[in-house]
C-alpha positions in Angstrom: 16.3 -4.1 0.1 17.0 -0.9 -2.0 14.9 2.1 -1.8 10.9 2.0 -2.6 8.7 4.1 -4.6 4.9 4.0 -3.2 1.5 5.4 -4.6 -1.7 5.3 -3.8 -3.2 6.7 -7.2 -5.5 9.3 -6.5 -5.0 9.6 -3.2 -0.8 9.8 -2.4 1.6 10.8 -5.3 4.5 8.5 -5.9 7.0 9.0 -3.1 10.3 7.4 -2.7 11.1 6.2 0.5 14.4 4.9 2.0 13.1 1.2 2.4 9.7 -0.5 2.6 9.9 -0.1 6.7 9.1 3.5 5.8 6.9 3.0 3.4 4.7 1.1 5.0 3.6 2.9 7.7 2.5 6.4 5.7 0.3 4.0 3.6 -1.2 2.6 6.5 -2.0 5.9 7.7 -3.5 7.1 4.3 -5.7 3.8 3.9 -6.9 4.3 7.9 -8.6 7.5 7.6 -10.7 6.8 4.6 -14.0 5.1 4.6 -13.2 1.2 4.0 -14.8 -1.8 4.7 -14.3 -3.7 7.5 -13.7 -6.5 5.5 -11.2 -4.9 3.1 -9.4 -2.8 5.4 -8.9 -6.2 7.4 -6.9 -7.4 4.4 -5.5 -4.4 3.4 -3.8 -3.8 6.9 -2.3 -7.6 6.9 -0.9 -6.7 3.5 0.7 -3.1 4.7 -0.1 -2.2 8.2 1.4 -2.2 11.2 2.8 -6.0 11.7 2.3 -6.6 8.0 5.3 -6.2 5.0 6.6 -9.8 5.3 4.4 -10.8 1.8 4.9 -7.5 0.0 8.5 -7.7 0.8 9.0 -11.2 -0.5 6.6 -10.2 -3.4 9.5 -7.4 -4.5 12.5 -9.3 -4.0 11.3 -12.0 -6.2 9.6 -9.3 -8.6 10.1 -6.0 -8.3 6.0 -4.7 -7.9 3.3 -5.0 -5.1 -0.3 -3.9 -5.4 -3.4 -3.8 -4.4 -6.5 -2.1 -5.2 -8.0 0.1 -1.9 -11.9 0.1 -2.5 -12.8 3.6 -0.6 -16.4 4.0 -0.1 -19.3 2.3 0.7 -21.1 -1.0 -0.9 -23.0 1.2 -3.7 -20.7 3.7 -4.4 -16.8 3.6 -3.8 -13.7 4.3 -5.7 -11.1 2.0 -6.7 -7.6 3.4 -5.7 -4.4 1.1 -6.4 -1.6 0.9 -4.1 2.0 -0.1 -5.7 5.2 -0.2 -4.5 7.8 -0.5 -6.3 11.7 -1.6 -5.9 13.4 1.8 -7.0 16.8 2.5 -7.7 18.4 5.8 -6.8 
């Protein structure tokens, strides 16, 4: 797979990385320190953390995009952050 650009918008600028393995990982770690739901982080790490990727890869070879929206915040009051990644060409 060619390179990857990743966001989270409003919480990591776009970045490219080498491949999605590195991606991956430094999304993980952004998503894991804010305050998520149990329920939603659950998801969120099957999509990108650490044993996840196999969906989001076969999402951008067939199209190019992955995303999500990360919910950061409790039940009353959160924030609605989407993650993309992006196939990128360098």
């Amino acid at each position: 797979m060619s390179a990857v650009r990743a966001r989270i918008t409003g919480i990591m600028l776009p970045t490219v990385f080498p491949s999605l393995d590195h991606a991956l990982p430094v999304l993980w770690d952004h998503v894991r320190r804010r305050p998520v739901r149990a329920a939603h982080r659950d998801f969120i790490r099957l999509c990108i953390g650490p044993g996840g990727g196999a969906g989001v890869a076969e999402r951008l070879s067939r199209s190019g995009r992955w995303s999500a929206i990360l919910y950061v915040g409790d039940m009353t009051d959160w924030t609605a952050h989407p993650i993309t990644i992006t196939t990128h060409q360098l």
